[in-house]
N, C-alpha and C positions, 0 to 999 in steps of 0.2 A: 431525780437521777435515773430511776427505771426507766420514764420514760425519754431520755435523752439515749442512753443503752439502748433500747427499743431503738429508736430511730434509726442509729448506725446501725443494729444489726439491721433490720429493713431492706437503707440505703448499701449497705454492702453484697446482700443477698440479691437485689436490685442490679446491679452491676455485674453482679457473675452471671446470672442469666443475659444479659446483654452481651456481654462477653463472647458467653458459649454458643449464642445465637451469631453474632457475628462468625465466627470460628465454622460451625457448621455452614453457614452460607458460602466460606470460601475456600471449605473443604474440596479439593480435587482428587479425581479417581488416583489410584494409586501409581499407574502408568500413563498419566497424563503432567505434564508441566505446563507452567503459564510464565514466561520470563519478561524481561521489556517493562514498559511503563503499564503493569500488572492492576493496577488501582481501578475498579470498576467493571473491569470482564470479568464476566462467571460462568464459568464451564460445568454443566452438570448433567449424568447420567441417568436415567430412566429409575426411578425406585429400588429400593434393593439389589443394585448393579455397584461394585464398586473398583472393577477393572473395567476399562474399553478393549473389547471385541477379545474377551478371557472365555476359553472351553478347556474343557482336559479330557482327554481319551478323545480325540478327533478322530476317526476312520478315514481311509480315503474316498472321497467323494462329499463328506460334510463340508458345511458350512456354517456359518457363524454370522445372523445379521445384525444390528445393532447401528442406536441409534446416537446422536451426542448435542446438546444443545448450548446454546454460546448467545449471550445477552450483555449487552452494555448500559449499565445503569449508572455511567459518568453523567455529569454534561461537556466532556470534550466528545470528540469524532476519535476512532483507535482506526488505525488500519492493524490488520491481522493475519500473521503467517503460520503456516503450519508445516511441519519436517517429521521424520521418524527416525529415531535413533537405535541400531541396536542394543538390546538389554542382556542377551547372551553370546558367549563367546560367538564366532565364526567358526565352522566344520570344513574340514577340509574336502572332506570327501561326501557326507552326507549330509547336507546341510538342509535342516527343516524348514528356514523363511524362504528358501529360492523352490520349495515346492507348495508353499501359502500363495494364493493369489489375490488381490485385494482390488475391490472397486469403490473410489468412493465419491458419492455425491454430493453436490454443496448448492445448492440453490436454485436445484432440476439441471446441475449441467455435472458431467463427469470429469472432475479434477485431477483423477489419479485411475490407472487401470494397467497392475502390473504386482511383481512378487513384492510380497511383506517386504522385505529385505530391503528394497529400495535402491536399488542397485541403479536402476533407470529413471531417475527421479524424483522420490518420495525423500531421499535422504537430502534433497536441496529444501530449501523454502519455498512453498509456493504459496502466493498469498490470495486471503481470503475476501480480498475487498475493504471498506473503511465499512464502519460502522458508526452508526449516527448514535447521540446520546438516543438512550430507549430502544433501538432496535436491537430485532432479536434475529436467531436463523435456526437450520438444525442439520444437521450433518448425518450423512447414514453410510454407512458403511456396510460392505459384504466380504468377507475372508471366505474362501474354498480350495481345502485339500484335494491336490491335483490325485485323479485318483487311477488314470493309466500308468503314470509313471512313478507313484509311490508304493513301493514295495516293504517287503519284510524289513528291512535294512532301515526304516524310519523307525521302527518300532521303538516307543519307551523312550521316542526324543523329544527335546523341549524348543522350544524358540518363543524369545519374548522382545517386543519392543516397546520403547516409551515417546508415545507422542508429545512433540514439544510446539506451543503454539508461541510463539513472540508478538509482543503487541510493541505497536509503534504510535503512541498518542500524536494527533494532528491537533493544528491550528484552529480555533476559529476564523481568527480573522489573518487568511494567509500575506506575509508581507509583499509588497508589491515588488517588480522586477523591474530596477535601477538599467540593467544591461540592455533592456527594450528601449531604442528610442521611439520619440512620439512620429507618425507621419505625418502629422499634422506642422503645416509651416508655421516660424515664429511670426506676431504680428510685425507687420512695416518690414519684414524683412525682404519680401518683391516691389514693396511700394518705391525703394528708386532704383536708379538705372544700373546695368550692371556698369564697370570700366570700361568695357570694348564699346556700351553706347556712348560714353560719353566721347572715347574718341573720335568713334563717326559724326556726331556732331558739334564737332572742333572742326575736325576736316571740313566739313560741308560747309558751315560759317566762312571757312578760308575761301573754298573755291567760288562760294559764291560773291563774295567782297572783292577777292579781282577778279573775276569775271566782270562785275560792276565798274572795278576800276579800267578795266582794256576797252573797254564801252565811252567810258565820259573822257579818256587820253585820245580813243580811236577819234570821236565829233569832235575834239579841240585840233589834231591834225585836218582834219577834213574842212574845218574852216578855217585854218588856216589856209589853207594850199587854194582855198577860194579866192579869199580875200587878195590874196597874192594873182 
């Protein structure tokens, strides 16, 4: 009986460690979302980091580099988009995301080069390509407080937003397209004639049969009118 006890507890202490390791592996920073067919992407920040592109007490002229990494460990294909939402109200007047300025890179090319705020933008989808089962990529990012035109007036303000990446799982094997036809001819389908040839050679049978007949009528007069 102990060791039946034993066992479950084992097997149950066995589980919660599986559990919480799962759990941690699909932990996301805390201003990042993952929505969409979500099963398999994992989005994860550099050690000890657990907001994306988080500082406090910015000056102007700082920046903020920081880096984001994204791995598919399906076996489907995901295509993947990325958007910014804001997370704090809108200022009417002095608004801190429209003097963040943000560049970010995605696979040696610049995706994005414009205010936090996303006004021109960042607040659509822009997508990140498909991702193959196994592949991996890494995303870097730079934020910099504009520092001619932020003044006293920003002091002690917040701006925060939350990236949202959508995953859109693909097909392996994409269904074919019904709406294409083939250019390829059906067989026997030139192998006979069209209608217009068959009339032409109905026609031509005719003309040449009397033609044949005004021939053998024409020698029957012709000898007659001899004989005569």
């Amino acid at each position: 009986m102990k060791g039946y006890l034993k066992c479950i507890v084992m097997t149950l202490a066995l589980l919660l460690v599986v559990n919480a390791q799962g759990v941690l592996a699909q932990t996301l920073p805390s201003n990042v979302h993952l929505v969409g067919d979500e099963d398999g992407i994992l989005i994860s920040l550099p050690e000890e980091e657990t907001n994306f592109l988080y500082k406090e007490r910015m000056l102007p002229g700082d920046s903020i580099d920081r880096e984001m990494f994204i791995r598919n460990e399906h076996d489907q294909p995901y295509t993947l988009y990325l958007r910014a939402e804001r997370a704090t109200p809108k200022e009417e007047k002095y608004d801190l995301l429209t003097k963040l300025e943000i560049k970010i890179t995605y696979k040696d090319k610049i995706i994005y080069n414009g205010p936090v705020s996303g006004e021109n933008g960042l607040s659509e989808d822009i997508e990140l390509g498909t991702f193959q089962p196994g592949e991996k990529a890494r995303l870097h990012a730079v934020v910099t407080l504009d520092g001619p035109s932020t003044g006293h007036e920003y002091m002690n303000k917040e701006g925060a937003v939350d990236w949202i990446f959508t995953a859109t799982k693909e097909s392996l094997y994409p269904e074919p397209d019904d709406s294409v036809e083939s250019s390829e001819p059906e067989k026997g389908k030139n192998d006979s004639p069209k209608t217009g040839d068959d009339s032409i050679v109905t026609y031509t049978a005719m003309a040449v049969g009397s033609l044949m007949l005004l021939l053998v009528v024409a020698k029957k007069n012709r000898k007659a009118s001899k004989e005569a």
